[in-house]
N, C-alpha and C positions, 0 to 999 in steps of 0.2 A: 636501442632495439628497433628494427625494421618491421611497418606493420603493413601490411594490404589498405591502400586506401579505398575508405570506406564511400555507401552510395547515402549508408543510414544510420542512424546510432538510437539506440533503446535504454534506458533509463527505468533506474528502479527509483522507486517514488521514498516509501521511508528512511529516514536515515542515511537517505542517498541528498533528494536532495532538498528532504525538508525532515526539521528535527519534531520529536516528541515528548513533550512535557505532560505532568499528570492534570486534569482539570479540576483538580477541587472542586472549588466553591460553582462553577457552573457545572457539575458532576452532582452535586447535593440539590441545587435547584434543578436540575433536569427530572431528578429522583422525586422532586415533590409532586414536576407535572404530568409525571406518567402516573402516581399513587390516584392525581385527580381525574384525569381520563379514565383509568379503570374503574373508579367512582371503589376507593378501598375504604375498609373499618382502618382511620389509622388506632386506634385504641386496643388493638390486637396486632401490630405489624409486629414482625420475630426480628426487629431491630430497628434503633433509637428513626426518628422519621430524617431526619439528616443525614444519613448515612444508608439509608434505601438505597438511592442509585448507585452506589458506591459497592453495595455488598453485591446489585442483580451483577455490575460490571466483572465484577470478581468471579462468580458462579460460571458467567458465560465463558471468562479467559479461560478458567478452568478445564469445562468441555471441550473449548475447542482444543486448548492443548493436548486435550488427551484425544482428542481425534487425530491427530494429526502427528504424533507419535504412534498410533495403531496405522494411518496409512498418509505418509507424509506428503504424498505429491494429491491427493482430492480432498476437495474444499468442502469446507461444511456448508451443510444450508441454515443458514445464521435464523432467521426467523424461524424454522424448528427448536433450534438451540435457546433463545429468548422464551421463547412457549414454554420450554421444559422447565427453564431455572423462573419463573413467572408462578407456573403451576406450584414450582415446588416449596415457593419461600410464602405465594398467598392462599395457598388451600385448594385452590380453585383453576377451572380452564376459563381463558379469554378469546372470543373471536379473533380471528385469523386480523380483519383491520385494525385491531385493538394491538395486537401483540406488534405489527409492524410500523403504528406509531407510537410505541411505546420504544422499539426499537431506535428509530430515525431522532426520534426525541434526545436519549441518551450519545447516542452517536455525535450528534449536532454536538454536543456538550465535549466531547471528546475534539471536535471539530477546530474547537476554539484555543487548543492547546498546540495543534500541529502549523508550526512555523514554517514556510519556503525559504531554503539557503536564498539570502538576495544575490550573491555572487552567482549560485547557480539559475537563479533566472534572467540575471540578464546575459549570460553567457547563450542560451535557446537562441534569440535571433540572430545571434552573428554565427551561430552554426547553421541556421537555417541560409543566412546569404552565403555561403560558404555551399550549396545548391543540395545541403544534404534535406534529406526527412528522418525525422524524430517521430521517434515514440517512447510511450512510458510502459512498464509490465508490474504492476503491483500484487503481491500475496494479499488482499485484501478479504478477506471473507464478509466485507459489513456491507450497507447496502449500496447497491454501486449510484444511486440515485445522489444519498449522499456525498459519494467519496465524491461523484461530479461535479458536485458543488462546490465543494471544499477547494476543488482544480481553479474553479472558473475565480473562487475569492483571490484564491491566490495569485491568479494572475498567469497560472502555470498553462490552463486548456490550452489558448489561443496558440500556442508554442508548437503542437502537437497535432502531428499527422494522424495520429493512431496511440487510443490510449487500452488498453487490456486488462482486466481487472480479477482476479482467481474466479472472484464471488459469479463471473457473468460464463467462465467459460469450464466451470468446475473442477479447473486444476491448478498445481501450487508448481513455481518455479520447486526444485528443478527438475519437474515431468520436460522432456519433450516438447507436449502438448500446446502448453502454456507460450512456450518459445517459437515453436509453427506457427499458432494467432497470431504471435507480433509479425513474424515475418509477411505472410500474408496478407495482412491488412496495410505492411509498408510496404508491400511489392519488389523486395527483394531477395537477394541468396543470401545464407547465413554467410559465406564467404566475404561477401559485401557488408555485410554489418556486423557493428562493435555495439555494444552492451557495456552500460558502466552501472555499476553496482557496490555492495558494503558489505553483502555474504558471501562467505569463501566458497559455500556446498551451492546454495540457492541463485546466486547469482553468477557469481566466476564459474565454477565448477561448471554449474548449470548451462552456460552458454555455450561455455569451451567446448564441452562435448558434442554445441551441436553444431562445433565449427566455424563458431561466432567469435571475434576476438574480443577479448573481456579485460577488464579496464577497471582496475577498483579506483571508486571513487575515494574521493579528497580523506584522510582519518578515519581511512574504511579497515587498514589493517597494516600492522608494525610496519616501520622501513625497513625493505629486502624481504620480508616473507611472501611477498606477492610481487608478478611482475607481468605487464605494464602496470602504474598505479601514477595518480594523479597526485601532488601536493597541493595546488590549487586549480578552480575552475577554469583559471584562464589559460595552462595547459592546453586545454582539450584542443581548441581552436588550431593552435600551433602546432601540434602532433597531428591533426589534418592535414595542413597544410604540407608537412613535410613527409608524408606518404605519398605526397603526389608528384613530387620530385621525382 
């Protein structure tokens, strides 16, 4: 398959090209140090104290799942959503600081579970000498304060011209929206940049539509249902190259 060679390429972050594991046991201690920041009666909590961070995490997916089924391309404002499920499991409202480090707390927890493919980071600089710019476009609704950190442990930031985050620009791939920010902040046409990605609607779909050439990433989806698609990261580099022929 013959592609446009690209000036840039945009990157979906989960699953693309870092995996996610559940956090247990730092999910249960995260749950204890937000019970103590709130200063709670644990002697009344509506579940065992080990499993507090584990039930707010649960409550929150919920919401937001169901927001985002009622309107799939706008992001929730995640610290509302924490407040709500907060209020509802301790009796009681929290100040606005309280609920966003109660937020960042669990998150962090969450934080420690999400692995960067090593194939796919160290493939970032030799696309970068290859003269392109990178960015990342993530669904992320948590706090972007976080999610930037998580970049920075991983090793991923420094990689990155331009990183985009739902939570900051209040839309979900695959609006449009979300896909203009990347463009814009890399300074390019959609023509000129390819997108790799692991969802068919959000990410493929999403790009294509806006002209974008779209790339599913590495065991993003069966062989032959999707086309271009990588087998592995060291692909990418080489499928540059020879668009430039």
């Amino acid at each position: 398959m013959s592609l446009p060679a690209p000036d840039a390429i945009g990157f979906d972050y989960g699953r693309t090209l870092a995996s996610i594991s559940h956090p247990g046991a730092a999910l249960a201690a995260a749950g204890q140090a937000v019970l103590t920041l709130l200063q709670v009666d644990r002697a009344h909590l509506p579940v065992p104290e080990m499993d507090f961070g584990g039930r707010v995490e649960e409550e929150v997916d919920r919401l937001v799942d169901d927001a985002h089924r009622r309107d799939p391309e706008r992001e929730v404002e995640i610290f509302d959503t924490y407040g709500r499920v907060l209020r509802e499991l301790l009796g009681e409202t929290f100040e606005e600081g309280q609920v966003q480090l109660a937020c960042e707390l669990l998150q962090e927890a969450w934080g420690q579970s999400v692995k960067a493919d090593p194939e796919a980071v160290a493939i970032l600089p030799v696309l970068r000498r290859q003269g392109l710019r990178l960015g990342m476009l993530s669904n992320a609704p948590y706090p972007a304060k976080t999610m930037r950190a998580m970049f920075q442990r991983q090793g991923l930031a420094p990689s990155f011209d331009a990183i985009v985050l739902s939570s900051e620009v209040g839309w979900r791939k695959p609006s449009p929206q979300v896909f203009l920010a990347l463009l814009s902040r890399l300074g390019v046409t959609a023509s000129r940049c390819w997108f790799v990605g692991d969802e068919m609607e959000a990410d493929l779909m999403g790009a294509r539509s806006m002209g974008m050439t779209a790339i599913a990433a590495p065991g993003a989806v069966p062989w032959g249902a999707y086309q271009p698609q990588l087998h592995s990261w060291d692909e990418l580099p080489r499928m540059v190259r020879a668009s430039r022929v």
